[in-house]
Backbone as a printed PyTorch tensor [residue, N CA C, xyz], in Angstrom:
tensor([[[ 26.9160, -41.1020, -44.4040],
         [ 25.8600, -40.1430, -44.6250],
         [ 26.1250, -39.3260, -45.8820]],

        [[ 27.3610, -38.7680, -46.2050],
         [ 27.9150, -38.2280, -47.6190],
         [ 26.8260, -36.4930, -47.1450]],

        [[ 27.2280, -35.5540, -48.0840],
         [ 26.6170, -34.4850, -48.4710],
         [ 25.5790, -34.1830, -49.0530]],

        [[ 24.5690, -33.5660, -49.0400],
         [ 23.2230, -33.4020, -49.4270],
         [ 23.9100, -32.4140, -51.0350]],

        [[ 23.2870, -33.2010, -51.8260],
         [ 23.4450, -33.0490, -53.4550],
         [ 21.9440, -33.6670, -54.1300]],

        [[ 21.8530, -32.5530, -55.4790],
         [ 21.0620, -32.7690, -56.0530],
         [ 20.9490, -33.3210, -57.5150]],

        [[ 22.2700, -33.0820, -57.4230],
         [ 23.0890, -33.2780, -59.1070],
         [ 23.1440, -35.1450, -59.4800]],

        [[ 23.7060, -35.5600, -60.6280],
         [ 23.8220, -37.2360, -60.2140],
         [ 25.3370, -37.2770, -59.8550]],

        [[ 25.0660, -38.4840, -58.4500],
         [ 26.3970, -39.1280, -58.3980],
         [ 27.7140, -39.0600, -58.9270]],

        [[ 27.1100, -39.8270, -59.8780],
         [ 28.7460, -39.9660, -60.7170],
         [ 29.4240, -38.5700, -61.5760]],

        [[ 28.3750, -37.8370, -61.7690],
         [ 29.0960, -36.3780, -62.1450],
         [ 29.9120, -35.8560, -61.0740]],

        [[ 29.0260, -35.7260, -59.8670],
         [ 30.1820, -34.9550, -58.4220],
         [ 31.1110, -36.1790, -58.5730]],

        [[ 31.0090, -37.1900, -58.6380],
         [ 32.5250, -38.1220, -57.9950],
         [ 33.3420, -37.5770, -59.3020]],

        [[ 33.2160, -37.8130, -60.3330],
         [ 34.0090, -37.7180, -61.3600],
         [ 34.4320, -36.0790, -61.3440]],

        [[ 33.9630, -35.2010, -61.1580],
         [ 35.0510, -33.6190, -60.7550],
         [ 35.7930, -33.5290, -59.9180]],

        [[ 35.3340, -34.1610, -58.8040],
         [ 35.8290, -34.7030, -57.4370],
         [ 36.7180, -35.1430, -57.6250]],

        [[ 36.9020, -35.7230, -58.3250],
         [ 37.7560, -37.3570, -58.6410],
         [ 39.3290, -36.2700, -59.2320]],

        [[ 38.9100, -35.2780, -60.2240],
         [ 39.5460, -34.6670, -61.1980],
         [ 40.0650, -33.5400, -60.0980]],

        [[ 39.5730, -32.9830, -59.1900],
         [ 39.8320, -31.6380, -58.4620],
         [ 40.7850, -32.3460, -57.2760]],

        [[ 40.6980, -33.4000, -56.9010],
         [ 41.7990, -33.4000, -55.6120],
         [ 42.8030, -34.2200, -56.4270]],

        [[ 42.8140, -35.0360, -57.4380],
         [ 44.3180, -35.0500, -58.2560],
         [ 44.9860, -33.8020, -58.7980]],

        [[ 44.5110, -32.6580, -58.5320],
         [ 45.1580, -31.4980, -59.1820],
         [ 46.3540, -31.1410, -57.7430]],

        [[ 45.7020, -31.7300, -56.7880],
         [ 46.3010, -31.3260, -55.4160],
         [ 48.1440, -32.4510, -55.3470]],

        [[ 49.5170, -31.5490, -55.8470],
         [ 50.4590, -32.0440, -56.3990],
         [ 50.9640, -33.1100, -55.0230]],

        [[ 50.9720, -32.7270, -53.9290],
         [ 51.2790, -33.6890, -52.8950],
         [ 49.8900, -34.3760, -52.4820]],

        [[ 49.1890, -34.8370, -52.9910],
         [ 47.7090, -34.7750, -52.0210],
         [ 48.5510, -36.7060, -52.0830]],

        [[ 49.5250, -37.1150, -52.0850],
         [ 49.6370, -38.4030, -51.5970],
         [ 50.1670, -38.4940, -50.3090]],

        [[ 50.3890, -37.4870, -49.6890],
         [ 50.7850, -37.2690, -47.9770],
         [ 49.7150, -37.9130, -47.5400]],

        [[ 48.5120, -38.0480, -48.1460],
         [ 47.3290, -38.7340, -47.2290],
         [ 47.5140, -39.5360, -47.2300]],

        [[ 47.8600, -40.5260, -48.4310],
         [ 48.2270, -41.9190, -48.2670],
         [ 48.9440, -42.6630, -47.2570]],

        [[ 49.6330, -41.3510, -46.8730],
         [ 50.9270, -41.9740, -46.2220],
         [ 51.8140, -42.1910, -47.1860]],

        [[ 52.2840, -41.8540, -47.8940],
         [ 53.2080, -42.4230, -49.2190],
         [ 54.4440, -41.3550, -49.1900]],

        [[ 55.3120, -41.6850, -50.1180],
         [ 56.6910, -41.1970, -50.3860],
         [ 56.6300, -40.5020, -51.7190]],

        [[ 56.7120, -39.5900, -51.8290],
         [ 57.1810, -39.3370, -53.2900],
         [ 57.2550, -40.0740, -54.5370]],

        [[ 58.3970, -40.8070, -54.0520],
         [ 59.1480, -41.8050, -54.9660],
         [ 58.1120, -42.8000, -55.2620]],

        [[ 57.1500, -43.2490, -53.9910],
         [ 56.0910, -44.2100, -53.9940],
         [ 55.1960, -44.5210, -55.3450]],

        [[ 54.2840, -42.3610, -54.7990],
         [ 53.3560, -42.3360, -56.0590],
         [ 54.4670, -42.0800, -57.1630]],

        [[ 55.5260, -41.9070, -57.7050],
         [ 55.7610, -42.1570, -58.8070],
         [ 55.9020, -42.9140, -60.0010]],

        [[ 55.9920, -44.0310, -58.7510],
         [ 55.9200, -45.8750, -59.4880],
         [ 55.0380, -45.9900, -59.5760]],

        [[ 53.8710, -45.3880, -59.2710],
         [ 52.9990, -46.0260, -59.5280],
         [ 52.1750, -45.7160, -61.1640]],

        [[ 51.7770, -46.6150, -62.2120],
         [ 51.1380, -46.2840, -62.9860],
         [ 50.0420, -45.3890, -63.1110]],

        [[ 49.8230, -44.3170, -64.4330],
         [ 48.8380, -43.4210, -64.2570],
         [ 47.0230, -44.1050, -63.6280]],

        [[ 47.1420, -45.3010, -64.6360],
         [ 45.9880, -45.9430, -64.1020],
         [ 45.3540, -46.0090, -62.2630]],

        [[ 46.4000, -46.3130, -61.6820],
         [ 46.7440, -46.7660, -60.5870],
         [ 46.1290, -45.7340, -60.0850]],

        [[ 46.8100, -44.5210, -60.3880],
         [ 46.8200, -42.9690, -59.4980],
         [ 45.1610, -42.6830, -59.5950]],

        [[ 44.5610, -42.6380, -61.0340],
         [ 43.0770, -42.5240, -61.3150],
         [ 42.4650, -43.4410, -60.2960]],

        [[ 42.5880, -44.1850, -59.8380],
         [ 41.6770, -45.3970, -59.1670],
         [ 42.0360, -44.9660, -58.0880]],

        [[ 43.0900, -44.1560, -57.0650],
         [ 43.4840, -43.9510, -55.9290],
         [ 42.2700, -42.8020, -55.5120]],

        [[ 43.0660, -41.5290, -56.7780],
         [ 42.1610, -40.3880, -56.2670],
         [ 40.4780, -40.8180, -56.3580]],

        [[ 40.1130, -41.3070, -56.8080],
         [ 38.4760, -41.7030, -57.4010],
         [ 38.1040, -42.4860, -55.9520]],

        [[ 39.1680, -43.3130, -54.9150],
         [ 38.7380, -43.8430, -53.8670],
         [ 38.4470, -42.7520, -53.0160]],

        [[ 39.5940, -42.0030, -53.0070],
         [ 39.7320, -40.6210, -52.0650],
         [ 38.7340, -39.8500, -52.4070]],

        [[ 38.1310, -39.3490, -53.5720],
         [ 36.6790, -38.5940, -54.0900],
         [ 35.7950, -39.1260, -53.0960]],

        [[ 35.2540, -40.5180, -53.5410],
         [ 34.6330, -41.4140, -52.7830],
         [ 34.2200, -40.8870, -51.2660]],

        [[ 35.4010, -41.1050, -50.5420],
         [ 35.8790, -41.5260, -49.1860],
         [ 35.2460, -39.9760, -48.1330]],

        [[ 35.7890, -39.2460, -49.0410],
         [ 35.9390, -37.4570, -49.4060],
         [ 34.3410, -36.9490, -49.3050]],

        [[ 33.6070, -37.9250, -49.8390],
         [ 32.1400, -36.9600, -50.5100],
         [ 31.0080, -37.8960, -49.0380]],

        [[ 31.8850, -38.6770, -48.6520],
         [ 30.8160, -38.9690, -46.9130],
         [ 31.4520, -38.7130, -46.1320]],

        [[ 32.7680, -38.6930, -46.0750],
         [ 33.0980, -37.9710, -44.8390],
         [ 32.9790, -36.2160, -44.4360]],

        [[ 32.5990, -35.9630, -45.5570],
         [ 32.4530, -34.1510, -45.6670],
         [ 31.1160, -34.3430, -45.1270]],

        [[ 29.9450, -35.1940, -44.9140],
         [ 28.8020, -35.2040, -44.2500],
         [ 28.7930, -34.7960, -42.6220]],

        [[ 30.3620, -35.3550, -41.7060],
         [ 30.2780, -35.2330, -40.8010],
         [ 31.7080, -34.4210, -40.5030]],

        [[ 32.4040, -34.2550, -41.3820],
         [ 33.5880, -33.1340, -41.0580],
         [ 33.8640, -32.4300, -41.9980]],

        [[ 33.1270, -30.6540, -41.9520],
         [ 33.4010, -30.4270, -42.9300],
         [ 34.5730, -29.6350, -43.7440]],

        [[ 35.5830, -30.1410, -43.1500],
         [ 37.1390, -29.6120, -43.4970],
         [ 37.9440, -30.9990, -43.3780]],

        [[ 38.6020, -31.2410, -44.7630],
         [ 39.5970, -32.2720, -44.7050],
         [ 40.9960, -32.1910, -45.2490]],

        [[ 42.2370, -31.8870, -44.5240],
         [ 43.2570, -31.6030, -45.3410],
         [ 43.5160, -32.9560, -46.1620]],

        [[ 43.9420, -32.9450, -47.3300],
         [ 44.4020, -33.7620, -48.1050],
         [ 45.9460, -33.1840, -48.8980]],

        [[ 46.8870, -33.4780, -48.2410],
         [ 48.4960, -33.1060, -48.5820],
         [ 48.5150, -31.5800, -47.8930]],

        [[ 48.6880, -30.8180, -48.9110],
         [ 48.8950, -29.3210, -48.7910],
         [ 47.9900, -28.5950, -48.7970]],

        [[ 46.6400, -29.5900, -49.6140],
         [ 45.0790, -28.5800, -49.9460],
         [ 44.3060, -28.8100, -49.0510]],

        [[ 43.8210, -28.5810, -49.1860],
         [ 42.1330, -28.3820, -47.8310],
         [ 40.5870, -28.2830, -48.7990]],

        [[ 40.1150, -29.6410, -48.2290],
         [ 38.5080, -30.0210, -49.1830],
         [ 37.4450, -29.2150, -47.9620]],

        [[ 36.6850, -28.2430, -48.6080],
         [ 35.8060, -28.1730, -47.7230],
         [ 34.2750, -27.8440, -48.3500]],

        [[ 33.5360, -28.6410, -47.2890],
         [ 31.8630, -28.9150, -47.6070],
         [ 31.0130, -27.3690, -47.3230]],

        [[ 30.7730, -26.6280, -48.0850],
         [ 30.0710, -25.3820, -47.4890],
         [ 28.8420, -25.7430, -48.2150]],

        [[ 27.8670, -26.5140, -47.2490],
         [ 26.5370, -26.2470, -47.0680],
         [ 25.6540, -25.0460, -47.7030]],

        [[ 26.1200, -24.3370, -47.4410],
         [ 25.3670, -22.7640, -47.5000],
         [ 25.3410, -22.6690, -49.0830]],

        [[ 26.2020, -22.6700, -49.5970],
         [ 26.8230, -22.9790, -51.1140],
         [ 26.3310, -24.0270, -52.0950]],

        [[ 26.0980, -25.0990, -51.5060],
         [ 25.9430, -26.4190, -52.3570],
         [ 26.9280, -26.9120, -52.7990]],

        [[ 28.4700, -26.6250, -52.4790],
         [ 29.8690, -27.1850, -53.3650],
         [ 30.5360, -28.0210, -52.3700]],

        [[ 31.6480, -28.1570, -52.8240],
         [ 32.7780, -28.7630, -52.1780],
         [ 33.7580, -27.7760, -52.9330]],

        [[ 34.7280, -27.1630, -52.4220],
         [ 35.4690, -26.2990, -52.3910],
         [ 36.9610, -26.9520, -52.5540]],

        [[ 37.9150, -26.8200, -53.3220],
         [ 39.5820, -27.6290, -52.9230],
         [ 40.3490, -26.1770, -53.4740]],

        [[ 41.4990, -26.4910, -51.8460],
         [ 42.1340, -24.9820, -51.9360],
         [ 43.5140, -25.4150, -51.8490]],

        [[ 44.4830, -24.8640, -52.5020],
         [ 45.6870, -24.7070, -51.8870],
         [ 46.1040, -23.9770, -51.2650]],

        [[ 46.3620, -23.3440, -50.0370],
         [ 46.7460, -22.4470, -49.4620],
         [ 45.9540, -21.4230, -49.6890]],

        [[ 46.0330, -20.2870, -50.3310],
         [ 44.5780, -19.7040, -50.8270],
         [ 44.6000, -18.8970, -51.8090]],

        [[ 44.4610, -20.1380, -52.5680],
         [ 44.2560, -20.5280, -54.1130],
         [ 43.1950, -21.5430, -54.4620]],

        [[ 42.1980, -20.9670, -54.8040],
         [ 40.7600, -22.1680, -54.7790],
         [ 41.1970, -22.7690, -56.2810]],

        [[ 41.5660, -24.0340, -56.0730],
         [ 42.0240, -24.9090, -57.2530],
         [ 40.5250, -25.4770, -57.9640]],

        [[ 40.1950, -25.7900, -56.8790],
         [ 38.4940, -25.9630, -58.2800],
         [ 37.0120, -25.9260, -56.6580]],

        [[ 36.1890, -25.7660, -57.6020],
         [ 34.5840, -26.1720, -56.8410],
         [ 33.6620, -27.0680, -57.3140]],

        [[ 33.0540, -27.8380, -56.7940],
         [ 32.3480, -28.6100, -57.3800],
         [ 30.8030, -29.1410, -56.9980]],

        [[ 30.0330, -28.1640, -57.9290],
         [ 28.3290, -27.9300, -57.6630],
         [ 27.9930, -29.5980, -57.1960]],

        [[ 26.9350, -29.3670, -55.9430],
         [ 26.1390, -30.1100, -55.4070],
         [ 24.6250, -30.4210, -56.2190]],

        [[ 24.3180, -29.2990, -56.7000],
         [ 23.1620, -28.7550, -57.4640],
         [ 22.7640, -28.1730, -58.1260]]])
């Protein structure tokens, strides 16, 4: 179902994309090791978080709080954004409309 947005697509995925790679452990979601995402090429990492944006921007349709590592994505309706926090430190927002 994804989030009610008015903006295009690929602009929200692509901030999206940019705002939960800012999140320094957000590979705890993966399930991964440290050491894991380190091997892995920068390319690699871009194509991970951009799945997780993805994954991120329909599942906020039906839950609208998702921890990802240490941060917390959340869908506020009322707002039109998607919100990414660290603890509480709003690391970025990202207009719906």
């Amino acid at each position: 179902m994804g989030v009610k947005h008015g903006r295009d697509y690929s602009e929200i995925l692509s901030e999206l994309t940019e705002a939960v790679g800012r999140i320094s452990d957000g590979y705890v979601f993966f399930e991964m090791e440290p050491d894991e995402w380190q091997e892995l090429p920068q390319e690699s990492k871009l194509e991970v978080w951009e799945a997780l944006a993805e994954d991120l921007f329909y599942a906020l349709g039906n839950e609208p709080v998702i921890e990802v590592g240490s941060g917390v994505v959340i869908y506020d309706k009322e707002t039109h954004r998607i919100n990414i926090l660290l603890g509480e430190e709003d690391l970025a927002s990202v207009l719906l409309v």
